[in-house]
PDB file of N, CA, C and O in Angstrom:
ATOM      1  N   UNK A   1       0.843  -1.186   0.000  1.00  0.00           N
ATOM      2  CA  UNK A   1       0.000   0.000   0.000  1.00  0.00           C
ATOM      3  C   UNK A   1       0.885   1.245   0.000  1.00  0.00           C
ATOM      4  O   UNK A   1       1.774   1.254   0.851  1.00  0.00           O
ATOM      5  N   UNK A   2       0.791   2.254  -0.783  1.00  0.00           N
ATOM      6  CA  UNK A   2       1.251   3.590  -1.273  1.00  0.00           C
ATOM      7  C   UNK A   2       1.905   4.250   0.506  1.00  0.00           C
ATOM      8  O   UNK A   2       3.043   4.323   0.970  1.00  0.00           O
ATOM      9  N   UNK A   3       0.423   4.652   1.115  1.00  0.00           N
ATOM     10  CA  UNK A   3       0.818   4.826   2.666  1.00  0.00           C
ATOM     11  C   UNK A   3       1.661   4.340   3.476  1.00  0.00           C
ATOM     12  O   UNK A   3       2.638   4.828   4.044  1.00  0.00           O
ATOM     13  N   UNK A   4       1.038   2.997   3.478  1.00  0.00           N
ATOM     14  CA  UNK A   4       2.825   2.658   4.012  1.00  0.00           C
ATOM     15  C   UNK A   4       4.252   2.717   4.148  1.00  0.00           C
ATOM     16  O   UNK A   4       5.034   2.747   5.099  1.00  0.00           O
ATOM     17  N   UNK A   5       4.406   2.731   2.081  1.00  0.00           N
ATOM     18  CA  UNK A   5       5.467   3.036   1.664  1.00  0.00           C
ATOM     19  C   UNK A   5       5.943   4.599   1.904  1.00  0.00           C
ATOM     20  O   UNK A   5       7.122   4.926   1.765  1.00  0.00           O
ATOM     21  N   UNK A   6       4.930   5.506   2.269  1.00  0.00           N
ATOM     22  CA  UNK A   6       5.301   7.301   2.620  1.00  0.00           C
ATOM     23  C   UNK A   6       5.896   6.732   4.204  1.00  0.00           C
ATOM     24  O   UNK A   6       7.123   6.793   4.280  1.00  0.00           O
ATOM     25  N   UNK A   7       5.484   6.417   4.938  1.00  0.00           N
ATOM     26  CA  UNK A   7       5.543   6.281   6.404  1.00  0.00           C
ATOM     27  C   UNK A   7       7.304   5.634   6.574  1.00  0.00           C
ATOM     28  O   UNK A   7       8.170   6.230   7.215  1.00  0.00           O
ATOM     29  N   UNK A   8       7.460   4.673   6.038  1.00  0.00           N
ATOM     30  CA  UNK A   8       8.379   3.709   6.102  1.00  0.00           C
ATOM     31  C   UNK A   8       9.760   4.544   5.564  1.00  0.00           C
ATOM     32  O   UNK A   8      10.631   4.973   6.320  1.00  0.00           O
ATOM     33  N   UNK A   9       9.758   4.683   3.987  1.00  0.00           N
ATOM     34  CA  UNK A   9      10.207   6.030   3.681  1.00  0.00           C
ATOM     35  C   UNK A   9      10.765   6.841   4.699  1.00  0.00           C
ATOM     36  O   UNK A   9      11.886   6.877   5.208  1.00  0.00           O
ATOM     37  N   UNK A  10       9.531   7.601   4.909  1.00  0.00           N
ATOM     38  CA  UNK A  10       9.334   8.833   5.842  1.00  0.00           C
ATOM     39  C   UNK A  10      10.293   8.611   6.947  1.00  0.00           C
ATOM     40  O   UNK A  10      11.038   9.535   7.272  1.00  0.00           O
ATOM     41  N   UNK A  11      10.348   7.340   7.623  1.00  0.00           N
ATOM     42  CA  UNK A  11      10.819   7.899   8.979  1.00  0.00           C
ATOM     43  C   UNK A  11      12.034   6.936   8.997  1.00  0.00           C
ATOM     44  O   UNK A  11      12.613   6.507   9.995  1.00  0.00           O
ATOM     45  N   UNK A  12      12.314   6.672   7.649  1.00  0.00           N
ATOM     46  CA  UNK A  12      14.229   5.926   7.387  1.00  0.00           C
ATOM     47  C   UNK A  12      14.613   6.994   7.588  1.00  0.00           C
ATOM     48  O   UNK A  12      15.654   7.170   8.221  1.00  0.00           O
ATOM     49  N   UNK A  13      13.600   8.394   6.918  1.00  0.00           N
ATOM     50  CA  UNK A  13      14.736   9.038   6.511  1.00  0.00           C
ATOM     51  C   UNK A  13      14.993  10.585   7.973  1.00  0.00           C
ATOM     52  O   UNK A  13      15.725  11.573   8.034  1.00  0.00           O
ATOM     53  N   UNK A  14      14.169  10.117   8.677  1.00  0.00           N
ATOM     54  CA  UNK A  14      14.309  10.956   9.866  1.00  0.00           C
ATOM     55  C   UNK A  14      14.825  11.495  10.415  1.00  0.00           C
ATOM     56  O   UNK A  14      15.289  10.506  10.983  1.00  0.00           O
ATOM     57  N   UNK A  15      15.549  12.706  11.163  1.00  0.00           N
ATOM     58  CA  UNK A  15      16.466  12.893  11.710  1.00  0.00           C
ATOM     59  C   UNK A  15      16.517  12.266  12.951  1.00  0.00           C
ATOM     60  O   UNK A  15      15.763  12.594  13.867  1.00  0.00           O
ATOM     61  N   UNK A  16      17.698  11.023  13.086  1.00  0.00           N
ATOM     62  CA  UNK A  16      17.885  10.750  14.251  1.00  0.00           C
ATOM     63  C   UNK A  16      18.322  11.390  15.078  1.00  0.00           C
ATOM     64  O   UNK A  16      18.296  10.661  16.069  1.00  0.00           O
ATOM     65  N   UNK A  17      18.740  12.345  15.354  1.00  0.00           N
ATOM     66  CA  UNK A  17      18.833  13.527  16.226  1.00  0.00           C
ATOM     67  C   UNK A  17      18.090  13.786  17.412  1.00  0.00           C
ATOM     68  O   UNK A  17      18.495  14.273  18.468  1.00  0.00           O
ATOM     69  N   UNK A  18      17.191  13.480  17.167  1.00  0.00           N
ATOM     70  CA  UNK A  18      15.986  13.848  17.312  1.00  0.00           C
ATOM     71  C   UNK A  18      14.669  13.237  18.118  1.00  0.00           C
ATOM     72  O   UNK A  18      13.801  12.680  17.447  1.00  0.00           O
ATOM     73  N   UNK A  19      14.537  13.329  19.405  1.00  0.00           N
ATOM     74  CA  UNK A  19      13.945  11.920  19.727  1.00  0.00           C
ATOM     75  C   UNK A  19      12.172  12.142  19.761  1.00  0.00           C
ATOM     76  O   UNK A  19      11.492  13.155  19.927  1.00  0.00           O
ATOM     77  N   UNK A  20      11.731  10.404  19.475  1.00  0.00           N
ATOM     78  CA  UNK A  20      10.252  10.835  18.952  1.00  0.00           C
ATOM     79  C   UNK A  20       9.969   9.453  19.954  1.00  0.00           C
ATOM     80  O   UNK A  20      10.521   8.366  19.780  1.00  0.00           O
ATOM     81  N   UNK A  21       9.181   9.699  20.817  1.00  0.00           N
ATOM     82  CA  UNK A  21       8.401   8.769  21.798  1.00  0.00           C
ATOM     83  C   UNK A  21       8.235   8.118  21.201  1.00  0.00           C
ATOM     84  O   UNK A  21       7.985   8.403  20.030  1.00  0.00           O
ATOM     85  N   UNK A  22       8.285   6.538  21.753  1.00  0.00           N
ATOM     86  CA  UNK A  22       7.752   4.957  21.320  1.00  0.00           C
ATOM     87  C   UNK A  22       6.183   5.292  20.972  1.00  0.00           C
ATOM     88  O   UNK A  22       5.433   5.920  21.720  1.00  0.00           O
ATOM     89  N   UNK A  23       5.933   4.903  20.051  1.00  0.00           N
ATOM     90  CA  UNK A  23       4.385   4.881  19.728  1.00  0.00           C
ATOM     91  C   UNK A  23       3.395   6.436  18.845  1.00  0.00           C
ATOM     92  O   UNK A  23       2.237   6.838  18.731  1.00  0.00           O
ATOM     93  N   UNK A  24       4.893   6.854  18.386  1.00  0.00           N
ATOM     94  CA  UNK A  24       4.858   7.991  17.950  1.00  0.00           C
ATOM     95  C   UNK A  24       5.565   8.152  16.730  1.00  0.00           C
ATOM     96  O   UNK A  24       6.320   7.298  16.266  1.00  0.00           O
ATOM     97  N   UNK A  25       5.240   9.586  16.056  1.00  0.00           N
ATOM     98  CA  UNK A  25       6.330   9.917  14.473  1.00  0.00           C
ATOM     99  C   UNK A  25       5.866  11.034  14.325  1.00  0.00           C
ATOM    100  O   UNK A  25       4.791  11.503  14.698  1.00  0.00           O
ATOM    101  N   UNK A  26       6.904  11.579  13.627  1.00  0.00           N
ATOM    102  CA  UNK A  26       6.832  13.521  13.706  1.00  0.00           C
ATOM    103  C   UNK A  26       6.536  13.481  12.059  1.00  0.00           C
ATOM    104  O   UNK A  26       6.697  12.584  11.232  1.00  0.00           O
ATOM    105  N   UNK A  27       6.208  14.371  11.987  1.00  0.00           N
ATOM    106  CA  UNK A  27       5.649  15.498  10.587  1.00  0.00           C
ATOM    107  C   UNK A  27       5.762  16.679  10.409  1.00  0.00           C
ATOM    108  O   UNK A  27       5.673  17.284  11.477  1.00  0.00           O
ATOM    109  N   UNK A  28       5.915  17.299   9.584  1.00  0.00           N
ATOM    110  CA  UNK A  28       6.150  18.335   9.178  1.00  0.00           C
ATOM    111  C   UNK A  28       4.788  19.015   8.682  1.00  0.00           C
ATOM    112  O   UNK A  28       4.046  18.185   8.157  1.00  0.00           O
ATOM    113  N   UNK A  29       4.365  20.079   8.708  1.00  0.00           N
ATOM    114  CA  UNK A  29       2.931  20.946   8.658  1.00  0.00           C
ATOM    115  C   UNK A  29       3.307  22.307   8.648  1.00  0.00           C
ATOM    116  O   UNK A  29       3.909  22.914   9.534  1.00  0.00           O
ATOM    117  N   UNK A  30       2.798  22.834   7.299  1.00  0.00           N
ATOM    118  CA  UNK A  30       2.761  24.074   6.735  1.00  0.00           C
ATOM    119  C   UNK A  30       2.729  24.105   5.363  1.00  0.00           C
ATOM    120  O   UNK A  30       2.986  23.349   4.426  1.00  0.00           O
ATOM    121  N   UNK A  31       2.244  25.469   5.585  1.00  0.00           N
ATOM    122  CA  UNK A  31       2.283  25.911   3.465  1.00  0.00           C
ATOM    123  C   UNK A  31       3.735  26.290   3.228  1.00  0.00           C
ATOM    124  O   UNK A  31       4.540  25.451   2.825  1.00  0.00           O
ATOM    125  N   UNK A  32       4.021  27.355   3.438  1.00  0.00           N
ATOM    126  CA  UNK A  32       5.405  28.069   3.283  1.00  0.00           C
ATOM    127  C   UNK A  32       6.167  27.445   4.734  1.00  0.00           C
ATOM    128  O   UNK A  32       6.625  26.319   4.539  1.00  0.00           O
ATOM    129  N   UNK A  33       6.329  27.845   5.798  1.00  0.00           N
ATOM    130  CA  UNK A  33       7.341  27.821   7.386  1.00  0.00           C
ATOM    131  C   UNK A  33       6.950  26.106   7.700  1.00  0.00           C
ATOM    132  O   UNK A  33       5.735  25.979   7.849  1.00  0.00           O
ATOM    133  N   UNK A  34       7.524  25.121   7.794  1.00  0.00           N
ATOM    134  CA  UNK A  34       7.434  23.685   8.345  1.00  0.00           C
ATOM    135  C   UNK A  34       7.314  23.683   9.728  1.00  0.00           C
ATOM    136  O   UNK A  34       8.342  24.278  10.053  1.00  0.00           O
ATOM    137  N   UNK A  35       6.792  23.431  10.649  1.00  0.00           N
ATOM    138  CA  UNK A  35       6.120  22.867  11.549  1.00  0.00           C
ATOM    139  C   UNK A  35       6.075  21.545  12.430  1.00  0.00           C
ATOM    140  O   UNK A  35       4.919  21.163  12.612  1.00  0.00           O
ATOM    141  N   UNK A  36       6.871  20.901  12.910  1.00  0.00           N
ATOM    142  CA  UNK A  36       7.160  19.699  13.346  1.00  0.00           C
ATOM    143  C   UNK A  36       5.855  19.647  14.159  1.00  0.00           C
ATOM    144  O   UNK A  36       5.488  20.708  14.663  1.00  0.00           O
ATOM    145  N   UNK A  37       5.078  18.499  14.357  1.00  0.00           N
ATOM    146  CA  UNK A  37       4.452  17.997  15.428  1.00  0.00           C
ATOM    147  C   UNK A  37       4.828  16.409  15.406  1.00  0.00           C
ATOM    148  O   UNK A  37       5.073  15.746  14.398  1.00  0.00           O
ATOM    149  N   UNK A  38       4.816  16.032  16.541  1.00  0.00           N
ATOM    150  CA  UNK A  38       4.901  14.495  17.132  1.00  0.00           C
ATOM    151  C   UNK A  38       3.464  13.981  17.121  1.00  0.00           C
ATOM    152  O   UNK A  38       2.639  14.574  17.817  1.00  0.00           O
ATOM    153  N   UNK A  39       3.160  13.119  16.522  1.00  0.00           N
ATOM    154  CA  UNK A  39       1.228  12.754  16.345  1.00  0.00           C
ATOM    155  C   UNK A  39       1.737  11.091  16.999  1.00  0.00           C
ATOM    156  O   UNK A  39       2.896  10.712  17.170  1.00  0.00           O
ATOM    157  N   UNK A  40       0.384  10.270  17.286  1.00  0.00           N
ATOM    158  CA  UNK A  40       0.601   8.993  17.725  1.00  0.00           C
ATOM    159  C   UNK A  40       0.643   8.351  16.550  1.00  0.00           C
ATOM    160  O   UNK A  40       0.522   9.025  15.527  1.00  0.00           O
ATOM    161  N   UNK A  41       0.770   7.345  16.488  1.00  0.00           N
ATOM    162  CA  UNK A  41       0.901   6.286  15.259  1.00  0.00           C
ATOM    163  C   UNK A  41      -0.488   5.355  15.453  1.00  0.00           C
ATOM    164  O   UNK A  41      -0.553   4.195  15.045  1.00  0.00           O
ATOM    165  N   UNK A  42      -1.569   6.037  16.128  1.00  0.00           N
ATOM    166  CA  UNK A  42      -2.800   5.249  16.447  1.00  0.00           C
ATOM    167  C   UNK A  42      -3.387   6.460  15.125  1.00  0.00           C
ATOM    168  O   UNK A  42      -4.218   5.934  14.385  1.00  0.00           O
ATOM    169  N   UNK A  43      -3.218   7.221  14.945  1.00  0.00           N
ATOM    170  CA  UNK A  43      -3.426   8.617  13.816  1.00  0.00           C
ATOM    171  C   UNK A  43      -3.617   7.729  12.605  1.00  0.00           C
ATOM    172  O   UNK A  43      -4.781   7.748  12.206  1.00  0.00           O
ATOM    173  N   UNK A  44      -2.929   7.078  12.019  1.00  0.00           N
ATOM    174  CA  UNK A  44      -2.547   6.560  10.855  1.00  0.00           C
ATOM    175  C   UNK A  44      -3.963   5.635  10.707  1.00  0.00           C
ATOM    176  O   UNK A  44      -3.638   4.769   9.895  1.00  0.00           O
ATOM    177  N   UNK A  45      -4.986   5.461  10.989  1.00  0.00           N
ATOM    178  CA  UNK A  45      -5.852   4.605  11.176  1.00  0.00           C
ATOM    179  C   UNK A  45      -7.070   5.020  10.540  1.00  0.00           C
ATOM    180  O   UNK A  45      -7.765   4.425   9.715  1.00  0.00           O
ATOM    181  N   UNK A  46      -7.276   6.763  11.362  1.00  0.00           N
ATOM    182  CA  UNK A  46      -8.114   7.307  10.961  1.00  0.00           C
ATOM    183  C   UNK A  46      -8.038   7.728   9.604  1.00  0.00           C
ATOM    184  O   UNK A  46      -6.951   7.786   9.029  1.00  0.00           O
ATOM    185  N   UNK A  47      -9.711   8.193   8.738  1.00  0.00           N
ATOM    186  CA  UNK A  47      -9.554   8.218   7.663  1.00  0.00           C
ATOM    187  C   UNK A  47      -9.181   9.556   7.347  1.00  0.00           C
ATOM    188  O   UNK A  47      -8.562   9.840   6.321  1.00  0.00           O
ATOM    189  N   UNK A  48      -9.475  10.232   8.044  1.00  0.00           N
ATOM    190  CA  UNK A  48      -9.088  12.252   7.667  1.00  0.00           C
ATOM    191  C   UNK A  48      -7.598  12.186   7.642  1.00  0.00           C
ATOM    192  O   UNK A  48      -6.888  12.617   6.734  1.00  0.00           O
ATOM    193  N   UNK A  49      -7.166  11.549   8.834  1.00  0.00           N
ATOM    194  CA  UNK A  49      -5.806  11.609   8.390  1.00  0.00           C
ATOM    195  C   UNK A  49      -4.647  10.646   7.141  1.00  0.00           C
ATOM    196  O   UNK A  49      -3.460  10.775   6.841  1.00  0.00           O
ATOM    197  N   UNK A  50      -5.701   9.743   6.715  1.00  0.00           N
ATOM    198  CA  UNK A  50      -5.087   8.350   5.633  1.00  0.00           C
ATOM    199  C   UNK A  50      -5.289   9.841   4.706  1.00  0.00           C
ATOM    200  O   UNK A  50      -4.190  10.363   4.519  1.00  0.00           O
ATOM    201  N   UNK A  51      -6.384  10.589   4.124  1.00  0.00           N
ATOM    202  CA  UNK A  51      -6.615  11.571   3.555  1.00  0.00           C
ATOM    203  C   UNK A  51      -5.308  12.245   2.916  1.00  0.00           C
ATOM    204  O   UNK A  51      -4.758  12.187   1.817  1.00  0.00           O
ATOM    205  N   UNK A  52      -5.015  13.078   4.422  1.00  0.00           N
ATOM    206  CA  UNK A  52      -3.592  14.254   4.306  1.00  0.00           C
ATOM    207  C   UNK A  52      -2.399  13.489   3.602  1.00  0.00           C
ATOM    208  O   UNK A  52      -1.776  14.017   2.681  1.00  0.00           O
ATOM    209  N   UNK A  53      -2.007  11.779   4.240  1.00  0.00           N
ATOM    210  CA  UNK A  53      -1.247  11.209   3.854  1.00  0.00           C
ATOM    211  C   UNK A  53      -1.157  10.855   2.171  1.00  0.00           C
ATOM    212  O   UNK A  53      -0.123  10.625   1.543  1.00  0.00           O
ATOM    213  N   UNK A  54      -2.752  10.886   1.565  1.00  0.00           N
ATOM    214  CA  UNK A  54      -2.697  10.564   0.373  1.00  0.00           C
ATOM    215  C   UNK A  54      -2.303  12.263  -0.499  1.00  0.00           C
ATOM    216  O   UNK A  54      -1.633  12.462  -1.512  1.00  0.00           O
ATOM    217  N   UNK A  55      -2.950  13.132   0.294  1.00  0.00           N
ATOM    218  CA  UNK A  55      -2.539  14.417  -0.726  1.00  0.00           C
ATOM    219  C   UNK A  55      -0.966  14.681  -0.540  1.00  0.00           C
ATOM    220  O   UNK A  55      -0.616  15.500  -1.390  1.00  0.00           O
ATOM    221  N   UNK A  56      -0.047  14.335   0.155  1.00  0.00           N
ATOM    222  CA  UNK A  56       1.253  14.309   0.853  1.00  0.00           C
ATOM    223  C   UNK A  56       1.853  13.324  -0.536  1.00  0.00           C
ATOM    224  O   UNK A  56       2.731  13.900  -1.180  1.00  0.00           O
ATOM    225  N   UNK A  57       1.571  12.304  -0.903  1.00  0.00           N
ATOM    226  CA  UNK A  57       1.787  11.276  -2.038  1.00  0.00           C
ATOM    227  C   UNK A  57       1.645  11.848  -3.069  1.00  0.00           C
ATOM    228  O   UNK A  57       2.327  11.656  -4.076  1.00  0.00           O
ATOM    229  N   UNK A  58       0.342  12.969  -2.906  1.00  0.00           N
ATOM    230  CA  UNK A  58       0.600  13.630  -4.422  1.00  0.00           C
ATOM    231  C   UNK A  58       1.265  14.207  -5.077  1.00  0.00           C
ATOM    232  O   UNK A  58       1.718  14.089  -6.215  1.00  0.00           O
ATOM    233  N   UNK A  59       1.352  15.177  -3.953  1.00  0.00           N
ATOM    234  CA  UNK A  59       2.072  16.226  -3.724  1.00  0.00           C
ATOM    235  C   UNK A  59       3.616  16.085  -3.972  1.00  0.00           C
ATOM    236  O   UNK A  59       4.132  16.675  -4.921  1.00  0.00           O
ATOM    237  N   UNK A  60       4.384  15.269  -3.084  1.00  0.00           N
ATOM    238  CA  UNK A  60       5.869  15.278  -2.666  1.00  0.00           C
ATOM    239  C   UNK A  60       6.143  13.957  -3.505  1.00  0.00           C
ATOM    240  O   UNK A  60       7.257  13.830  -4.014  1.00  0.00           O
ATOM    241  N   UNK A  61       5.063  12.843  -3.695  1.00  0.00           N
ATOM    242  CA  UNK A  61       5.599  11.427  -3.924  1.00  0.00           C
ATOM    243  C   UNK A  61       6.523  10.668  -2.714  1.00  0.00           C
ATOM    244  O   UNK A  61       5.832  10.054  -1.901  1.00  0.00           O
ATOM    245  N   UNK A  62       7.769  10.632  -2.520  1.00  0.00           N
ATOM    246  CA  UNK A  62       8.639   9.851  -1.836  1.00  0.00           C
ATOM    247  C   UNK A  62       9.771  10.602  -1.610  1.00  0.00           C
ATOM    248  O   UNK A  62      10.803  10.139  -1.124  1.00  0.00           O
ATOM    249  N   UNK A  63       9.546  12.225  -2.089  1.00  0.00           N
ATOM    250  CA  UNK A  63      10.765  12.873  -1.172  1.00  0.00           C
ATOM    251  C   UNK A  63      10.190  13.882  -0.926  1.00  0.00           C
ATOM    252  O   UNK A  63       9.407  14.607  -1.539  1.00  0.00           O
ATOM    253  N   UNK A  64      10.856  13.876   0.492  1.00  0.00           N
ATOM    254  CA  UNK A  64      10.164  14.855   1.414  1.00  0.00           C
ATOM    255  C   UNK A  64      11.102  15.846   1.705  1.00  0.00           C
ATOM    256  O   UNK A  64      11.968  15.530   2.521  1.00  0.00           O
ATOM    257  N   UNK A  65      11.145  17.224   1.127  1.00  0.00           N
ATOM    258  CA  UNK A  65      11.853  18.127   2.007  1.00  0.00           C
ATOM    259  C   UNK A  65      12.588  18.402   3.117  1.00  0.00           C
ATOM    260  O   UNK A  65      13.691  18.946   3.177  1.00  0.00           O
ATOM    261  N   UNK A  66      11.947  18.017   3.932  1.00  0.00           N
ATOM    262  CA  UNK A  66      12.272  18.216   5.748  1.00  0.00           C
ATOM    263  C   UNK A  66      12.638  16.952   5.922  1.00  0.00           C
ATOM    264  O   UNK A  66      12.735  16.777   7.137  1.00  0.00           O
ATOM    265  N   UNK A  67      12.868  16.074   5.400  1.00  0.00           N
ATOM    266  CA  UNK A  67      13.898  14.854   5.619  1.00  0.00           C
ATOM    267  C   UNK A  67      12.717  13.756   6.793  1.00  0.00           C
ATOM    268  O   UNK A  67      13.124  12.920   7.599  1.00  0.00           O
ATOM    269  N   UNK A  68      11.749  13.999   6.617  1.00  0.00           N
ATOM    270  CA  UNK A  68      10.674  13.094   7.547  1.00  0.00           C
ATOM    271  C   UNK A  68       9.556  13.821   6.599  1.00  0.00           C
ATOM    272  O   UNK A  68       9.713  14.705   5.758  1.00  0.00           O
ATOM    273  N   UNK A  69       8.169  13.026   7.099  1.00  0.00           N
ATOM    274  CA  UNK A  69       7.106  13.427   6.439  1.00  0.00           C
ATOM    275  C   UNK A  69       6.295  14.783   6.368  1.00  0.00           C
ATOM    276  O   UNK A  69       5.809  15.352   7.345  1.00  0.00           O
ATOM    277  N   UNK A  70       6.246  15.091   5.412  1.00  0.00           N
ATOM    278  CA  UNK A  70       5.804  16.769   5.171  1.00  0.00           C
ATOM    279  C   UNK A  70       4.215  16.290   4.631  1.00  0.00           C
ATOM    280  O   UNK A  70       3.952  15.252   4.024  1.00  0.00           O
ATOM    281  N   UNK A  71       3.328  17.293   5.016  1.00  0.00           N
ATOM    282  CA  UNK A  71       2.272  17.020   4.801  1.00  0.00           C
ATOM    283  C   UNK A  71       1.767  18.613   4.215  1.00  0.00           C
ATOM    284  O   UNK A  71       2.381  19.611   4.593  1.00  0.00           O
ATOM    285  N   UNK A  72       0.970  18.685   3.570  1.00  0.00           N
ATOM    286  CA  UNK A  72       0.521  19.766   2.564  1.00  0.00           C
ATOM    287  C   UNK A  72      -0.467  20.623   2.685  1.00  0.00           C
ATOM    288  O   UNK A  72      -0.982  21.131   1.689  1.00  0.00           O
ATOM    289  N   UNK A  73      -0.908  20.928   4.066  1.00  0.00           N
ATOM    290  CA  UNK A  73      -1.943  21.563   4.639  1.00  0.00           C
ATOM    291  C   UNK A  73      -1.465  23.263   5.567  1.00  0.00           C
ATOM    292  O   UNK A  73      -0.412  23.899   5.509  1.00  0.00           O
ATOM    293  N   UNK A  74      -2.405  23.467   6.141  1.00  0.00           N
ATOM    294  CA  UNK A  74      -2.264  24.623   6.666  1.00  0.00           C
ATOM    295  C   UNK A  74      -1.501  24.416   8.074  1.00  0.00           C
ATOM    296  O   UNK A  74      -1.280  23.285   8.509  1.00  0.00           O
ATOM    297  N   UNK A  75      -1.296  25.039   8.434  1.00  0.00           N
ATOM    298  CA  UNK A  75      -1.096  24.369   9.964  1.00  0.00           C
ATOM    299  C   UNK A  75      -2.371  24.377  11.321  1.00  0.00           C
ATOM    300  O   UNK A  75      -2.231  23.620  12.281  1.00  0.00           O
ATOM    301  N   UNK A  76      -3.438  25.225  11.224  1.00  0.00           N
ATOM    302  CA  UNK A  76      -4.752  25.529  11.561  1.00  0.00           C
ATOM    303  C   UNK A  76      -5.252  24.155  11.423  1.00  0.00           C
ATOM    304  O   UNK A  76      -5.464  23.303  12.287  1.00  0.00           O
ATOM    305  N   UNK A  77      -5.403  24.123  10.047  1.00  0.00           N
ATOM    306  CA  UNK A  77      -6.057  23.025   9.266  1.00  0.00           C
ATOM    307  C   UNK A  77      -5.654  21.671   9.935  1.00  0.00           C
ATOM    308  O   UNK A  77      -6.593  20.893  10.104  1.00  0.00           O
ATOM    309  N   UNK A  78      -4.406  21.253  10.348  1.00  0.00           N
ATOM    310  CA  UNK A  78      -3.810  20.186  10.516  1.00  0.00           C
ATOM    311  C   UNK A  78      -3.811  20.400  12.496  1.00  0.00           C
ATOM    312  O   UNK A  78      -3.777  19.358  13.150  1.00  0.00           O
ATOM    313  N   UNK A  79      -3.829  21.021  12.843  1.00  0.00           N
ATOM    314  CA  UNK A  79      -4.404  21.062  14.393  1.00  0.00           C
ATOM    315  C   UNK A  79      -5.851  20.712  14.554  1.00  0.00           C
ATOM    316  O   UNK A  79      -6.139  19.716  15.218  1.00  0.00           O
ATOM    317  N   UNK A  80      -6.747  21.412  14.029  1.00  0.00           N
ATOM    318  CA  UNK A  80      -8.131  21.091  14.019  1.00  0.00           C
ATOM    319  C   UNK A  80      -8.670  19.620  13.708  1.00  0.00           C
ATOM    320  O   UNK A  80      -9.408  18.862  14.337  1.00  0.00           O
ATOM    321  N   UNK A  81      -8.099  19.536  12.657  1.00  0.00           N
ATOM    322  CA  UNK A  81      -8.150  18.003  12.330  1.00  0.00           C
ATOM    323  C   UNK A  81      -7.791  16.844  13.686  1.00  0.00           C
ATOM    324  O   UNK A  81      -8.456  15.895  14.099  1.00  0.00           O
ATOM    325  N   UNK A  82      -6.270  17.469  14.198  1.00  0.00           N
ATOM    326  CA  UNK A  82      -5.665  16.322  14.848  1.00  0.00           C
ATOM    327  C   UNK A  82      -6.679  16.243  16.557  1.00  0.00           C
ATOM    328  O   UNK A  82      -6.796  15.274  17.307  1.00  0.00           O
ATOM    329  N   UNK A  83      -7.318  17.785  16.720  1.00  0.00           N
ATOM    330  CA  UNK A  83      -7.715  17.474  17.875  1.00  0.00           C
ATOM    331  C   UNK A  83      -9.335  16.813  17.229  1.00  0.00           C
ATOM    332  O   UNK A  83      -9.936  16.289  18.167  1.00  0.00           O
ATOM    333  N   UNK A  84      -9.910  16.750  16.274  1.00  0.00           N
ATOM    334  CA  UNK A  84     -11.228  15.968  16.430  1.00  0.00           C
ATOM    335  C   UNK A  84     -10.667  14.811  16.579  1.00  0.00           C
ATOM    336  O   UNK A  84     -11.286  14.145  17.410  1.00  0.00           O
ATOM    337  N   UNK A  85      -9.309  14.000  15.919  1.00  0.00           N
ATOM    338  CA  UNK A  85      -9.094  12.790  16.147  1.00  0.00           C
ATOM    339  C   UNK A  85      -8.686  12.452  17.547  1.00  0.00           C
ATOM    340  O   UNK A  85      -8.736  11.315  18.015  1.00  0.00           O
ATOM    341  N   UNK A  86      -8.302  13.460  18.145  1.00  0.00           N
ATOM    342  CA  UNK A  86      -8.291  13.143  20.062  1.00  0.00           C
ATOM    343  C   UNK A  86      -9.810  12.804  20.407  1.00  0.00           C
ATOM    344  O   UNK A  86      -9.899  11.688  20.919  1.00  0.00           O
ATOM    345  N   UNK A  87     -10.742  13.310  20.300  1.00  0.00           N
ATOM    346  CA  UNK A  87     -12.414  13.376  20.409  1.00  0.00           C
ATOM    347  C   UNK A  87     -12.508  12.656  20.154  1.00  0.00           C
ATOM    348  O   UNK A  87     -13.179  12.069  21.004  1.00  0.00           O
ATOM    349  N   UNK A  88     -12.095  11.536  18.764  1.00  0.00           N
ATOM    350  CA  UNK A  88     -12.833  10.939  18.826  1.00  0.00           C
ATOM    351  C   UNK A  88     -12.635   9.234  19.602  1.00  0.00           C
ATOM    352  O   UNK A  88     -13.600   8.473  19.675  1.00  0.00           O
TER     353      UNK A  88
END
């Protein structure tokens, strides 16, 4: 599956530098200025967010700028989203 292959990708290419809690993976969020957030990896499940991941595929394909996964939204946009998926 396409997703997978962004994720897997995504976080070979990570900065290990950098530490990201067990059960977790960072992203990148913004139009223009990048944005790191740490999201759970229970995220990846929901469909709003399989969504971002597929416009992220469109968008970038398999290289990502920020050297981890960049996603193609606002940053508003991508908070709002992440807290209905806390709700739900």
């Amino acid at each position: 599956m396409a997703i997978r292959q962004i994720l897997r990708r995504s976080l070979s290419n990570e900065r290990r530098s950098v530490e990201v809690p067990k059960g977790h993976f960072a992203v990148y969020v913004g139009q223009n200025e990048k944005k790191r957030f740490v999201v759970p990896l229970s995220y990846l499940n929901h469909p709003s967010f399989q969504e971002l991941l597929c416009q992220a595929e469109e968008e970038f394909g398999f290289h990502h700028p920020m050297g981890g996964l960049t996603i193609p939204c606002s940053e508003d946009l991508f908070v709002d989203l992440t807290s209905h998926i806390q709700d739900s």
